[in-house]
C-alpha positions in Angstrom: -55.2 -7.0 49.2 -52.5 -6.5 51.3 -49.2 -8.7 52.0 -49.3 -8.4 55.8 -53.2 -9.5 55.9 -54.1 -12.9 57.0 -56.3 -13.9 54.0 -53.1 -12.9 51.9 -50.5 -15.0 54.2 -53.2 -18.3 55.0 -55.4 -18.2 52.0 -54.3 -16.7 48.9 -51.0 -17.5 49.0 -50.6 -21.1 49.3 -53.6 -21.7 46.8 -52.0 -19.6 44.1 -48.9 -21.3 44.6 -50.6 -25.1 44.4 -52.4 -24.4 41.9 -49.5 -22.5 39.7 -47.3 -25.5 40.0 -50.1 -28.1 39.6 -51.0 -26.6 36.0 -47.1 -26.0 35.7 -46.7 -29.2 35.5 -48.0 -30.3 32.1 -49.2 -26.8 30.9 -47.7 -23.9 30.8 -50.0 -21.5 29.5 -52.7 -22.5 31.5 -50.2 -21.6 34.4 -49.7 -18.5 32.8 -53.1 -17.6 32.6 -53.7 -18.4 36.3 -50.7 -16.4 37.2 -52.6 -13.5 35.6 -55.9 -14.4 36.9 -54.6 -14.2 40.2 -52.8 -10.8 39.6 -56.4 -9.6 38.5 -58.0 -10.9 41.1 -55.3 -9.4 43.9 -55.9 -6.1 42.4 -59.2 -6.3 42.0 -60.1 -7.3 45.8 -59.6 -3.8 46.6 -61.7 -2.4 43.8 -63.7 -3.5 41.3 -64.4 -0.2 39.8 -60.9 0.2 39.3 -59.9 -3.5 37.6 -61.4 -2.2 34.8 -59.2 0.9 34.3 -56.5 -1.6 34.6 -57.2 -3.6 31.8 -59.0 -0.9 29.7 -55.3 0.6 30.3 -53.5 -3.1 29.6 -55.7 -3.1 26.2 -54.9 -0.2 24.4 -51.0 0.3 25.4 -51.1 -3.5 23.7 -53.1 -2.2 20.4 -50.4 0.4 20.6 -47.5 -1.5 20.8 -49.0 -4.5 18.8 -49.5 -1.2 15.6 -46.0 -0.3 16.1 -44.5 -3.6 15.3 -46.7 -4.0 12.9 -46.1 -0.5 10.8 -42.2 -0.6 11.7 -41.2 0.3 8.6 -43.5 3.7 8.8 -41.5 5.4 11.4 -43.9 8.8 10.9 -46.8 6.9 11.8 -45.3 4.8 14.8 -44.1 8.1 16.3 -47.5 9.4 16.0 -49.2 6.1 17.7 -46.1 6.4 20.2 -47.5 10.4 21.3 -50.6 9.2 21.2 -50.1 6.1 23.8 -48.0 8.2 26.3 -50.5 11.2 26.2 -53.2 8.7 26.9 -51.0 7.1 29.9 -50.2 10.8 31.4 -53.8 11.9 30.8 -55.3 9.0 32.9 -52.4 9.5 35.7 -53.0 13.7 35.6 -57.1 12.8 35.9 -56.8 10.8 38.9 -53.7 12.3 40.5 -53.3 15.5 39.7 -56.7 17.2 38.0 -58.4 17.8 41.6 -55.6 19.4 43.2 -55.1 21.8 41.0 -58.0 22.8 40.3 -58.6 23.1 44.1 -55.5 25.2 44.1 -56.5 27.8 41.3 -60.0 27.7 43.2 -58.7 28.8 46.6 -57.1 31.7 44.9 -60.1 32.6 43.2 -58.5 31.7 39.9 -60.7 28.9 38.6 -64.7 29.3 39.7 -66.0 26.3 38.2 -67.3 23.4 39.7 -65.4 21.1 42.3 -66.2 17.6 42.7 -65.5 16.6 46.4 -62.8 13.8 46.1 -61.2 11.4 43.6 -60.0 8.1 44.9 -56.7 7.1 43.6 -56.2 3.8 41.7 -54.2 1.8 43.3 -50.5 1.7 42.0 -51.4 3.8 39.0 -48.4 5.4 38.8 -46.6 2.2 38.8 -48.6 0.6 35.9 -48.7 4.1 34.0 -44.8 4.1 33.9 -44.2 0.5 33.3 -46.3 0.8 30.6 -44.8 4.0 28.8 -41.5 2.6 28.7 -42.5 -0.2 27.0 -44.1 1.7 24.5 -40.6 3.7 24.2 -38.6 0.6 23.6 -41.3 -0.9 21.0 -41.0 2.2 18.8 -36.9 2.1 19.4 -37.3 -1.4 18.0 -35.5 -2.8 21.6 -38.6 -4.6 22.9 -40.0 -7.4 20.7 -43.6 -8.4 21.6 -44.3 -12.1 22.4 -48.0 -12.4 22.9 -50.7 -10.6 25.1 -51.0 -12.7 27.4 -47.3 -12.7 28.3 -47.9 -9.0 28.2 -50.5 -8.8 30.7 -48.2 -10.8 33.2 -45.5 -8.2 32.6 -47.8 -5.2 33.7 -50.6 -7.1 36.0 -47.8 -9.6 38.2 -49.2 -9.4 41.6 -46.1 -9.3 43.2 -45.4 -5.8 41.6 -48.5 -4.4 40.9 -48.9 -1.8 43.6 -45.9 -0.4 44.4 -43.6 -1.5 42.1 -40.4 -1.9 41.5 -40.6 -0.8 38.3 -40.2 -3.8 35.8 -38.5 -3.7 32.4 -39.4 -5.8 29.6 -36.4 -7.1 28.5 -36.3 -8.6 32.1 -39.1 -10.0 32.4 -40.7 -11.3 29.5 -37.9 -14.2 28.7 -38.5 -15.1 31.8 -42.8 -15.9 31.5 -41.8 -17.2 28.3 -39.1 -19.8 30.0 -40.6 -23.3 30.6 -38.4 -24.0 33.8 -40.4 -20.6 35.6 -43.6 -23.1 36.0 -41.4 -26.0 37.2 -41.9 -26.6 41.0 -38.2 -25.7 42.9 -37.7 -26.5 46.8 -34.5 -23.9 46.9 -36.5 -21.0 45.3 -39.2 -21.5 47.7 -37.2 -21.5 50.6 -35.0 -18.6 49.3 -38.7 -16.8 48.6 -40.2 -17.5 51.3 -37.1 -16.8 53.4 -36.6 -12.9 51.7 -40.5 -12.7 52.2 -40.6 -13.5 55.9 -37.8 -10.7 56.7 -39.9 -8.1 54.7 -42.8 -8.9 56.8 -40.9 -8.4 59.7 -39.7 -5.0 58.7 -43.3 -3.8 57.9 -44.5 -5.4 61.1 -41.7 -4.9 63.6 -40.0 -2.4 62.5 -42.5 0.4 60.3 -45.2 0.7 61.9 -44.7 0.9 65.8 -42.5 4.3 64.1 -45.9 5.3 62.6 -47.5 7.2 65.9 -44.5 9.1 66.5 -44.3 10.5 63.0 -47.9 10.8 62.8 -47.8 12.7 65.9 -45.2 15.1 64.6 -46.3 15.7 61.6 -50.0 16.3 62.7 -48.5 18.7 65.5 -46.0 20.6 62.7 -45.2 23.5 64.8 -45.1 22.5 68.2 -42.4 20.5 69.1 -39.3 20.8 70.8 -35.8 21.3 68.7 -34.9 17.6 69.3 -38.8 16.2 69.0 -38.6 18.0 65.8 -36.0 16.4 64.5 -36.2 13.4 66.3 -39.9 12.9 65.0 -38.5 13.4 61.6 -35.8 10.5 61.6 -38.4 8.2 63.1 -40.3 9.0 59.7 -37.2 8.4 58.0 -36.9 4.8 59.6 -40.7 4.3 59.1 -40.7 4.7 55.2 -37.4 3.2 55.0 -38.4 -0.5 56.7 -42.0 0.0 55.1 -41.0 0.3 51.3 -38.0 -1.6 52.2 -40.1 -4.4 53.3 -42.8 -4.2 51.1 -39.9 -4.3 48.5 -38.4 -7.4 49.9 -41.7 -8.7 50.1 -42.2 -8.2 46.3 -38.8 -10.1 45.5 -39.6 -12.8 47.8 -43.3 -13.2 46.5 -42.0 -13.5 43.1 -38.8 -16.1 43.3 -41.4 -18.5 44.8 -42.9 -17.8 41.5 -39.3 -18.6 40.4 -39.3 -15.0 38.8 -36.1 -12.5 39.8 -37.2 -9.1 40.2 -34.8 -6.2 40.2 -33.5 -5.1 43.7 -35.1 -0.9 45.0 -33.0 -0.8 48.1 -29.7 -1.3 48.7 -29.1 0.5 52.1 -29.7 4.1 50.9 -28.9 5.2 54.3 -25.4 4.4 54.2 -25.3 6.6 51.1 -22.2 9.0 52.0 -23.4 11.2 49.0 -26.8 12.1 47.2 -25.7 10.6 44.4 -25.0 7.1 46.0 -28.2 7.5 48.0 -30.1 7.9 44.5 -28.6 4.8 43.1 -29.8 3.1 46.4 -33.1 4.7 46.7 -36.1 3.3 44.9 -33.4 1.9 41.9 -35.7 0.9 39.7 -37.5 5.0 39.7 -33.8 6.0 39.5 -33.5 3.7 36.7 -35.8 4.4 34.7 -36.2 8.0 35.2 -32.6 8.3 34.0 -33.0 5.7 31.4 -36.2 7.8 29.4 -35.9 11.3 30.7 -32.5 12.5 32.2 -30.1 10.3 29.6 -32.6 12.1 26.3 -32.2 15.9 27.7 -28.5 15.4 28.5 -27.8 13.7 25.0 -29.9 16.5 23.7 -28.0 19.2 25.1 -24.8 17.8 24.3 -25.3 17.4 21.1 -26.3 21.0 20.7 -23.3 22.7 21.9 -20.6 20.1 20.3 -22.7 21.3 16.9 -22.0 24.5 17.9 -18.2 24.0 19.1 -18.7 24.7 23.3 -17.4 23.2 25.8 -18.3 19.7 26.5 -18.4 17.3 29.9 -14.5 16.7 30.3 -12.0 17.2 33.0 -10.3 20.7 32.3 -13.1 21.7 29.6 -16.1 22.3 31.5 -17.4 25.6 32.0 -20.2 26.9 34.8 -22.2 27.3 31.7 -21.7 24.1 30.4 -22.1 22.2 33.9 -25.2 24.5 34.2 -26.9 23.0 30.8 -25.6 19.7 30.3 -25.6 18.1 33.5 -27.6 20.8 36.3 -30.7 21.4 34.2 -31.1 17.7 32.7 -30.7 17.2 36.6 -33.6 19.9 37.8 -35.8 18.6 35.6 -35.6 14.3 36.1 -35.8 15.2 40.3 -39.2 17.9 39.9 -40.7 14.7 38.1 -39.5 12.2 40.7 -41.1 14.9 42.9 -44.1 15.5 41.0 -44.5 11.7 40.6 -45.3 10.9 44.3 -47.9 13.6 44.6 -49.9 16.2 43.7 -48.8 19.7 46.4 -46.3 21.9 46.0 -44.9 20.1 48.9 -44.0 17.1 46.3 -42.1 19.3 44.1 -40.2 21.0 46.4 -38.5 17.5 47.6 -38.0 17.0 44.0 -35.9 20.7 43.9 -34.0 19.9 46.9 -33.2 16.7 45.5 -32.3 18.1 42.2 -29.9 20.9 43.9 -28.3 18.3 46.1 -27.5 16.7 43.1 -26.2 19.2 41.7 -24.3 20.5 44.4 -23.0 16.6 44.3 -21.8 17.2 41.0 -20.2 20.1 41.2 -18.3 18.8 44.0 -17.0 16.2 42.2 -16.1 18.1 39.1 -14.8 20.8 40.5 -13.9 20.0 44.3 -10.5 19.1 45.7 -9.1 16.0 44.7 -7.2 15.2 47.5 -7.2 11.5 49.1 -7.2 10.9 52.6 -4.2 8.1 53.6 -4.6 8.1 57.3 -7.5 5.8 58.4 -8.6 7.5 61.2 -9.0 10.8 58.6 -10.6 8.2 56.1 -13.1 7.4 58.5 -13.8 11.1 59.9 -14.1 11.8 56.2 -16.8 9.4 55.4 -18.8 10.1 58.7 -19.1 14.0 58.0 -20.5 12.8 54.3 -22.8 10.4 55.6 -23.7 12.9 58.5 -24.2 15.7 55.8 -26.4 13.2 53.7 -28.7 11.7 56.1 -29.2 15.0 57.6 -30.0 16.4 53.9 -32.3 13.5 52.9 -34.5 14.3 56.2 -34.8 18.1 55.5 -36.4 16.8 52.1 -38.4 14.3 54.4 -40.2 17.1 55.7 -41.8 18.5 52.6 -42.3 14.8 51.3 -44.6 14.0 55.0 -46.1 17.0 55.4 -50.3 17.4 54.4 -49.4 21.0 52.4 -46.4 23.2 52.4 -47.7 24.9 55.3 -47.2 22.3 57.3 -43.5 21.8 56.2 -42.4 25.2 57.1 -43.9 24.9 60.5 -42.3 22.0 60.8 -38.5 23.2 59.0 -39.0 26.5 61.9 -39.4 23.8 64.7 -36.2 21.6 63.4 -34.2 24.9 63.7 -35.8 26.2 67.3 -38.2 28.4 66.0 -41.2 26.2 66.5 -44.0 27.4 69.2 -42.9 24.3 71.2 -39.6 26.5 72.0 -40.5 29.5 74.2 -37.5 31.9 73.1 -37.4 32.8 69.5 -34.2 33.8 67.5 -30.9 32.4 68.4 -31.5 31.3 72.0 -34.3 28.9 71.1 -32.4 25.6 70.1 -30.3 25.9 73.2 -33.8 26.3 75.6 -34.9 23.4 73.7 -31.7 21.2 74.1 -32.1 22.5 78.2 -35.6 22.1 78.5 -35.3 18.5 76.8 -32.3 17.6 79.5 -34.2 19.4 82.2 -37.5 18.9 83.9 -39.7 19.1 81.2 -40.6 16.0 79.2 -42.8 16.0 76.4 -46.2 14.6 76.4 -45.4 11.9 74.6 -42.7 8.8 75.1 -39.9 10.2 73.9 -37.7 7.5 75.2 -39.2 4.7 73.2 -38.5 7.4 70.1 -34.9 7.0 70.3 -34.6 3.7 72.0 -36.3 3.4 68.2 -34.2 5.0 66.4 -30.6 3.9 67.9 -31.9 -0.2 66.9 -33.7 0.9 63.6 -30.1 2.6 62.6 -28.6 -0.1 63.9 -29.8 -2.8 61.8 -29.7 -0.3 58.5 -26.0 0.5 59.2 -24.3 -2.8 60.6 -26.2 -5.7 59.3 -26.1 -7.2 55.6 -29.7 -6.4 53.8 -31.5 -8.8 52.1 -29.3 -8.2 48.7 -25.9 -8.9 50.9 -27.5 -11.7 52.9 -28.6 -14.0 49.6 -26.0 -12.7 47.7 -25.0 -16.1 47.1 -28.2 -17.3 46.1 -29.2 -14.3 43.4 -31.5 -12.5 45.5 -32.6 -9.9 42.4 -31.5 -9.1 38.8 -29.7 -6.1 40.6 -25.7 -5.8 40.8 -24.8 -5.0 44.6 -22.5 -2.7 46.1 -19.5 -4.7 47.1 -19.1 -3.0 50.7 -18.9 -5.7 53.5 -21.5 -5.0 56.5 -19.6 -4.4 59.5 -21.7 -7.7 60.7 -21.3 -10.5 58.0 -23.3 -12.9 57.2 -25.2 -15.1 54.8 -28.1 -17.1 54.5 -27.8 -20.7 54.5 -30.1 -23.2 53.4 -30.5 -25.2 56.7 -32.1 -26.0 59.8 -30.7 -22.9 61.7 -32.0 -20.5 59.3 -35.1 -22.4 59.0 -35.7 -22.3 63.0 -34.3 -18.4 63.1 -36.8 -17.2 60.8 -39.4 -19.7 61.6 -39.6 -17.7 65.0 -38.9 -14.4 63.6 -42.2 -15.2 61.3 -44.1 -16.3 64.2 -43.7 -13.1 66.4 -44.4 -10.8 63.7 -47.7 -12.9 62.6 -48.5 -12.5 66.4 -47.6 -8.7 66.0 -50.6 -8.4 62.9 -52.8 -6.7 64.7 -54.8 -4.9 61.6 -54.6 -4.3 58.2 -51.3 -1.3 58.1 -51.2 -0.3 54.6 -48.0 0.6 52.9 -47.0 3.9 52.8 -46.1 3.8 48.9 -49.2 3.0 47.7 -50.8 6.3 47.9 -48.4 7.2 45.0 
């Protein structure tokens, strides 16, 4: 079931939410176990097939936690239940994700000569449940998450809200707040701010997202033969489109759950204003970031560190560094965490080379920072030449990784990469003189097949919104829009929501145009991963 479909928006919606407060009102755990009914139900609507993996999966990471708090005081044997739950986790997501892909690879260069099945349809947010579900299992054998019933439990993983495409929840933020009486208590102002944070992420998906889609589609299908400036203008409208489509679904997600009177933590936080790979990361899908940092990257470092000060090296300090030392303890922790953020959205070559880029922009980052001038620019007209070269060099960055993250195969991408620099077929002169034929032939005669006017009519309001505007976190700042701590920039156009008849009418409108706008059921782009 989709957000933006008309049985979610006029049906299932305002019946889960009646009937959530109705029990709410005098008993609690038969709200609960609506809630979760619902969430099974939501999931289930797509495929029923797949419902049960869901709870066959919900049944056993439970037995495994549920053994480890009971045999706590046999830390041999929890570690061995706690190997055993995430190899069962990875196994399920490798199976459905990974196994055909692979084998399809080794078969195509006559490496593997066994049977191949023709396709495997991916479970729905998979990856998602897989990962929420490992950490868990990670804090119960650290002794940091404290269980407090299955069926509380089975919210935490199943919450509709969630359940697709994240973001991806923590326990210790989520479980106080099913067990909290007050959450099943009817509340005007959480509806309002809920509904108000949901109706903007619909917009996004609607308005904004998909009218992008044809262009990208149509650049990406056609890899190598556009234009210099189609090229790269076909790749920012992709940027755009996955930015307002998991942006909105995201909004969507934290607005679905405070009518629920649940906070969810924030994944965007204008990641495009990023004037640095690392502050794009820390903007970008947070709660990945988060939690990839949290149970992979923070382990290696800590593991590597610990090594050398055992063995009397050099350590992460100003004036003590070495390459080698930067190399180990904060590059190769680094390589690793992005190939899995990579490896995580897909199965293709293509998925880890985004993850490498990302991991050497990173580390380039880093480097920067440790070992990079430390000069400070006083004038403000240098201060802001300096921050539009980083945010230039960043965006610009982020969209040569875009390439490899869009593309079908890695073929694809490098037509693609030799169209963005002029070497594309859709540039008649090869070498040096083909990004200035395209630039002419773009400012000439010659105009591409398709409306390249709308494109960047497109981009310049899509940017425009991103860079000036508050987002959602800025704009019901006031009112707690997530668990997630902001950036304190002010958007050059500030703003805040207010709970009145102005903002009522505003988005009341802005709802009605984009319900008029549904004209099919658009799936998100994040649930294939």
């Amino acid at each position: 079931m989709l957000f933006n479909s008309l049985f979610f928006l006029f049906i299932f919606l305002p019946a889960s939410l009646a009937v959530y407060y109705l029990l709410g009102l005098s008993h609690e755990t038969a709200a609960k176990w609506w809630l979760a009914f619902l969430s099974l139900f939501f999931y289930g609507w797509w495929s029923p097939v797949f419902l049960i993996l869901l709870v066959a999966s919900i049944l056993f990471n439970y037995a495994c936690g549920y053994a480890m708090q009971v045999l706590g005081n046999r830390p041999r044997t929890c570690s061995w239940i706690l190997a055993l739950g995430v190899t069962a986790n990875l196994g399920a997501l490798f199976y459905y994700k990974y196994l055909l892909a692979l084998l399809s690879w080794f078969h195509d260069r006559t490496l593997y000569a066994g049977p191949l099945w023709g396709s495997l349809i991916l479970p729905l947010g998979i990856s998602f449940f897989t990962f929420t579900q490992i950490g868990f299992l990670i804090d119960v054998r650290d002794g940091s998450a404290k269980e407090r019933g299955f069926l509380e439990y089975l919210l935490f993983v199943t919450f509709f809200p969630h359940l697709i495409a994240g973001p991806i929840l923590h326990h210790r933020e989520m479980m106080p707040q099913f067990a909290e009486k007050q959450t099943y208590r009817f509340r005007w102002d959480n509806i309002a701010i809920g509904l108000s944070i949901f109706v903007l992420g619909l917009a996004k998906k609607v308005l904004l997202a998909d009218p992008l889609s044809a262009i990208a589609a149509d650049v990406f299908r056609n890899t190598g033969e556009k234009h210099l400036l189609e090229a790269w203008a076909g790749v920012a409208c992709y940027s755009l489109q996955l930015y307002f489509d998991f942006a909105g679904y995201s909004e969507m997600a934290l607005g679905l759950a405070r009518m629920f009177n649940i906070f969810f933590p924030a994944n965007f936080d204008s990641p495009y204003k990023s004037r640095s790979i690392i502050d794009f990361w820390q903007r970008w899908h947070i709660s990945l970031t988060r939690y990839l940092t949290l149970y992979l990257y923070n382990p290696i470092s800590l593991w590597v560190i610990r090594r050398r000060a055992a063995q009397g090296k050099s350590l992460l300090r100003p004036g003590d560094i070495t390459a080698e030392g930067f190399l180990k303890m904060l590059a190769g922790p680094t390589l690793v965490t992005m190939t899995l953020v990579g490896i995580w959205h897909g199965a293709g070559l293509q998925f880890m080379i985004f993850g490498l880029l990302h991991g050497l922009y990173l580390s380039v980052n880093h480097l920067w920072r440790w070992f990079g001038p430390k000069k400070t620019v006083s004038s403000p007209v240098l201060r802001g030449l300096d921050g539009l070269w980083k945010w230039a060099l960043t965006y610009t960055a982020v969209l040569v990784s875009f390439v490899f993250f869009r593309a079908k195969n890695l073929r694809d991408a490098w037509n693609l990469i030799q169209s963005l620099i002029g070497r594309g077929t859709g540039d008649s002169v090869g070498g040096l003189s083909g990004p200035v034929e395209s630039v002419l032939d773009y400012l000439g005669i010659t105009v591409p097949y398709w409306n390249f006017t709308n494109c960047w009519l497109s981009l310049a309001v899509g940017m425009a919104i991103i860079l000036f505007f508050p987002n959602v976190l800025q704009l019901f700042d006031a009112e707690k829009a997530s668990l997630t701590k902001i950036k304190a920039e002010k958007p050059v156009l500030s703003f805040v929501w207010r709970n009145n008849w102005g903002w009522a009418l505003a988005l009341a409108l802005l709802a009605s145009m984009t319900l008029l706008m549904i004209t099919g059921n658009s799936e998100f782009l994040y649930f294939k991963f």
